[in-house]
FIGU-901596 format. One record per residue (C-alpha): residue number from 1; x, y, z. Coordinates in Angstrom, 1 decimal, always signed. Each point is the difference from the previous one (the first is absolute). Example, Ala and Ser with C-alpha at 12.3 -4.5 7.8 and 13.67 -1.06 7.14 Angstrom:
// residues 2
<rec><nufi>1</nufi><xx>+12.3</xx><yy>-4.5</yy><zz>+7.8</zz></rec>
<rec><nufi>2</nufi><xx>+1.4</xx><yy>+3.4</yy><zz>-0.7</zz></rec>
END
This chain:
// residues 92
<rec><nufi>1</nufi><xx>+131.7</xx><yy>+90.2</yy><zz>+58.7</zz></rec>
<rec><nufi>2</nufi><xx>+0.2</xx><yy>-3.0</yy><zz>+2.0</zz></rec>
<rec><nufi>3</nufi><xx>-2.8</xx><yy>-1.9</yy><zz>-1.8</zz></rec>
<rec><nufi>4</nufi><xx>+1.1</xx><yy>-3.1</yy><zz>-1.9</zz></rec>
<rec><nufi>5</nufi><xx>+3.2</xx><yy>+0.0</yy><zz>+1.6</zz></rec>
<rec><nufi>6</nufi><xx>+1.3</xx><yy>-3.0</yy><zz>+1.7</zz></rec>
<rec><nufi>7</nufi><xx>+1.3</xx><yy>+0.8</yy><zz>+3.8</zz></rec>
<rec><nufi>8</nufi><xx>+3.7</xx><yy>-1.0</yy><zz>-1.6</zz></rec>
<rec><nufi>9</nufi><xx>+0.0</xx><yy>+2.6</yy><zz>-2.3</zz></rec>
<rec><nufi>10</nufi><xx>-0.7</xx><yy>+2.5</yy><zz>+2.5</zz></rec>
<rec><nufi>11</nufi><xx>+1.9</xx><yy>-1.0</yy><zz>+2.0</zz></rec>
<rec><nufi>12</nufi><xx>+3.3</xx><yy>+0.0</yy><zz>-2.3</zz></rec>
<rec><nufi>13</nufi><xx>-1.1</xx><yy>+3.4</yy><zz>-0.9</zz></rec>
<rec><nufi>14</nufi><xx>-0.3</xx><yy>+1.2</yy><zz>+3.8</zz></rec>
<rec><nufi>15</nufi><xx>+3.0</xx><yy>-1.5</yy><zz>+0.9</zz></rec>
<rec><nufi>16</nufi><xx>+2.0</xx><yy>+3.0</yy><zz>+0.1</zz></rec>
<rec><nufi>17</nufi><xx>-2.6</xx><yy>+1.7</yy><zz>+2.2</zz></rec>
<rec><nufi>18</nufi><xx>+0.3</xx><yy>-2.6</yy><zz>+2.8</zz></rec>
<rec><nufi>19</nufi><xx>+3.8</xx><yy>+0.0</yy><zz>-0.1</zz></rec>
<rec><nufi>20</nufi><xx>-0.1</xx><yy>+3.7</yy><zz>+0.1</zz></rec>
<rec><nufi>21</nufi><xx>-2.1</xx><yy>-0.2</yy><zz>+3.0</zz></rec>
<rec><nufi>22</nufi><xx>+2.6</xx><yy>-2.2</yy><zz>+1.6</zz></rec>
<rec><nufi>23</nufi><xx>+2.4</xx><yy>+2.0</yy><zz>-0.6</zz></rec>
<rec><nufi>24</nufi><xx>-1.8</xx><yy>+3.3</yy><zz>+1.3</zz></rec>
<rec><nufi>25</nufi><xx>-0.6</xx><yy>-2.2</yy><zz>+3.6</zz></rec>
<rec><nufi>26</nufi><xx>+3.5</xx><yy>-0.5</yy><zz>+0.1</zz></rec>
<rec><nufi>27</nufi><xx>-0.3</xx><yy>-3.9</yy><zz>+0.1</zz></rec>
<rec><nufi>28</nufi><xx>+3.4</xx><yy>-1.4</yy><zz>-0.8</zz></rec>
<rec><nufi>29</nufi><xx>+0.0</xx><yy>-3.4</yy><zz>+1.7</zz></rec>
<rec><nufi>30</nufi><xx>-2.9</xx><yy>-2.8</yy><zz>-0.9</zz></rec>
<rec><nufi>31</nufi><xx>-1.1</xx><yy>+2.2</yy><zz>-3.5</zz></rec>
<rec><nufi>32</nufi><xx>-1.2</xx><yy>-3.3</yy><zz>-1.6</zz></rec>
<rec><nufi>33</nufi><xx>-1.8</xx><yy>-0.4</yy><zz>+2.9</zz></rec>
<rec><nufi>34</nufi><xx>-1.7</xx><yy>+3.4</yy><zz>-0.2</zz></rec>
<rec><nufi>35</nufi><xx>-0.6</xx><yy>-0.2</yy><zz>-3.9</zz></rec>
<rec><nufi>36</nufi><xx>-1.7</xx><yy>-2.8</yy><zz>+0.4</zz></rec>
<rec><nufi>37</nufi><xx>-2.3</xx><yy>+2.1</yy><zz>+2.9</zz></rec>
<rec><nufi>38</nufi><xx>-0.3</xx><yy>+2.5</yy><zz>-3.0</zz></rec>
<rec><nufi>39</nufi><xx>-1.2</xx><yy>-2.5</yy><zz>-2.1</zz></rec>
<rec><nufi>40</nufi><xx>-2.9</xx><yy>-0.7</yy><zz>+2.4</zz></rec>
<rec><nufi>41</nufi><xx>-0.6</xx><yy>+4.0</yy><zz>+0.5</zz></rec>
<rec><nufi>42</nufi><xx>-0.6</xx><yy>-0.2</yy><zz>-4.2</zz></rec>
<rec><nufi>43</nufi><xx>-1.7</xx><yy>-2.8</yy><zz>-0.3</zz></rec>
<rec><nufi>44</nufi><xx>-2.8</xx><yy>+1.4</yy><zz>+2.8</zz></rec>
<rec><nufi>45</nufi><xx>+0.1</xx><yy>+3.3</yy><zz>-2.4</zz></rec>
<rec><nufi>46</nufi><xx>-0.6</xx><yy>-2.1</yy><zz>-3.1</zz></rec>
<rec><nufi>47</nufi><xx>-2.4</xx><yy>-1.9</yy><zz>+1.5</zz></rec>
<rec><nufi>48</nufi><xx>-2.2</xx><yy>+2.7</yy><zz>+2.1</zz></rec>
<rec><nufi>49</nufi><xx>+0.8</xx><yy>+2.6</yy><zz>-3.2</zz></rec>
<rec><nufi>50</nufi><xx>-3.2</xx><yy>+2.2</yy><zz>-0.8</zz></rec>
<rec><nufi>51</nufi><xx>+0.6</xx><yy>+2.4</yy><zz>-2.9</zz></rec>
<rec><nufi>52</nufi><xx>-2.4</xx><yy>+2.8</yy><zz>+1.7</zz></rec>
<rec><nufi>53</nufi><xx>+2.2</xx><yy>+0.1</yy><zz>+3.2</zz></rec>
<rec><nufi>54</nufi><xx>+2.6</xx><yy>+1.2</yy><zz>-2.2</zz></rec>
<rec><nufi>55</nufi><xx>+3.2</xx><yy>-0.9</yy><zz>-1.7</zz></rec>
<rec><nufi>56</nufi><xx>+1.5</xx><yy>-3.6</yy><zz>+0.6</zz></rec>
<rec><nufi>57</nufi><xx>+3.7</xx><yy>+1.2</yy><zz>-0.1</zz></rec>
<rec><nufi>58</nufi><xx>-1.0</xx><yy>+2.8</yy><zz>+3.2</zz></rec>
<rec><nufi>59</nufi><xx>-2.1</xx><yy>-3.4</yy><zz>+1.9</zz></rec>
<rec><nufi>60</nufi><xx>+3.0</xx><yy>-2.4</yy><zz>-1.0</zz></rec>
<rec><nufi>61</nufi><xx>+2.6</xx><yy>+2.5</yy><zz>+1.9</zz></rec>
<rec><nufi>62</nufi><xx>-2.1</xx><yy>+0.3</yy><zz>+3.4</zz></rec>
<rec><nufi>63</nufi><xx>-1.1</xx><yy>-3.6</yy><zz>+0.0</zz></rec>
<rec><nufi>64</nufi><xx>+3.8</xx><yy>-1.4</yy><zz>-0.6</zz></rec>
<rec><nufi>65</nufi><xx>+1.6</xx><yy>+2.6</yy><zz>+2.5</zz></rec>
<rec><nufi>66</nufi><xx>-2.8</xx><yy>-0.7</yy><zz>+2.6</zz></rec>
<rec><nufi>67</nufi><xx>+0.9</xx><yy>-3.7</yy><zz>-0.5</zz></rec>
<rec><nufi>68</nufi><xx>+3.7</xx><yy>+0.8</yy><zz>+0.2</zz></rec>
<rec><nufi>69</nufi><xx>-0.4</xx><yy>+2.3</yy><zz>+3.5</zz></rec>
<rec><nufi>70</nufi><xx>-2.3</xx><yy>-2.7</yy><zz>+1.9</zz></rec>
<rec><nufi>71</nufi><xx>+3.0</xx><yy>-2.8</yy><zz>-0.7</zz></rec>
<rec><nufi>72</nufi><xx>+2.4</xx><yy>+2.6</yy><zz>+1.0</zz></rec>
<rec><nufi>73</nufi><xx>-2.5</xx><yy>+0.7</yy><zz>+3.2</zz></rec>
<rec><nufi>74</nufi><xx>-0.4</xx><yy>-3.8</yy><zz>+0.5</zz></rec>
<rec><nufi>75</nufi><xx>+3.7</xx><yy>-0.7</yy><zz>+0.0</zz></rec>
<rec><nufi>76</nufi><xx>+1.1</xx><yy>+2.1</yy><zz>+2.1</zz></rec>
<rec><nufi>77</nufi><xx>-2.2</xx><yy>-0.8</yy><zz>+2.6</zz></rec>
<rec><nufi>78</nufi><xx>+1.0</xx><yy>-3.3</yy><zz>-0.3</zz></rec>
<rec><nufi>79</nufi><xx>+3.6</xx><yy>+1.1</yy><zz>+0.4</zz></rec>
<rec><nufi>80</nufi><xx>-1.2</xx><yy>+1.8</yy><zz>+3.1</zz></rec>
<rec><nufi>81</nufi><xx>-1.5</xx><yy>-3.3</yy><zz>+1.6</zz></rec>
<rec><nufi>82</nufi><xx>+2.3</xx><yy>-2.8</yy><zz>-0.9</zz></rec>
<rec><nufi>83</nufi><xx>+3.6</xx><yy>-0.1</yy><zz>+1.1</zz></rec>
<rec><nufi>84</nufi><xx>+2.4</xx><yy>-1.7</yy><zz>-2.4</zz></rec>
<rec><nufi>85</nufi><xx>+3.0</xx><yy>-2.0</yy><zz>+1.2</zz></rec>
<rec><nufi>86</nufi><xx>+2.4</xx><yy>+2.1</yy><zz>-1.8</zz></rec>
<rec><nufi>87</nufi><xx>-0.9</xx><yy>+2.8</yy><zz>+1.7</zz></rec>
<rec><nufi>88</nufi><xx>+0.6</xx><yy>-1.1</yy><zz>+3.9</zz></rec>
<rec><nufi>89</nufi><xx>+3.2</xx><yy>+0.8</yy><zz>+1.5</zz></rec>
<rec><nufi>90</nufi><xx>+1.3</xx><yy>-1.3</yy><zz>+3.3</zz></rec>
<rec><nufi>91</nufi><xx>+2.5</xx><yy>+2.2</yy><zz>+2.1</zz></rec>
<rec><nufi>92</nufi><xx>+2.7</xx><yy>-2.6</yy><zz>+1.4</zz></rec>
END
């Protein structure tokens, strides 16, 4: 299945997946961001792929939600560390 195929192709055909798992985590704010973070999960799927593991589509989904929940994991506890100027309010 994945054999002679560039990473491009499967990745225009797997688009849909990562979006789809975007949409399922309920990302609405940075989602180019976060495709791009799919990108990676597939392209670690493509590239570690071995067909007696089983079926790439089934490796592709964990490896580009895994990918998706450690940035999600990652931000937040970056959010939870750093205080941004917009978000300090002084009582007068």
């Amino acid at each position: 299945m994945i054999e002679n195929r560039t990473f491009a192709e499967v990745a225009k055909q797997y688009e849909p997946l990562i979006r789809g798992q975007i949409k399922k985590l309920n990302i609405y704010r940075n989602r180019e961001e976060f495709y791009q973070v799919g990108l990676i999960g597939l392209w670690r799927a493509y590239e570690q792929y071995d067909q007696e593991k089983g079926s790439f589509s089934t490796i592709a989904l964990f490896k580009v939600r895994g990918c998706l929940l450690d940035f999600l994991r990652k931000e937040a506890r970056y959010s939870e560390q750093h205080i941004y100027g917009m978000d300090i309010v002084f009582d007068i």
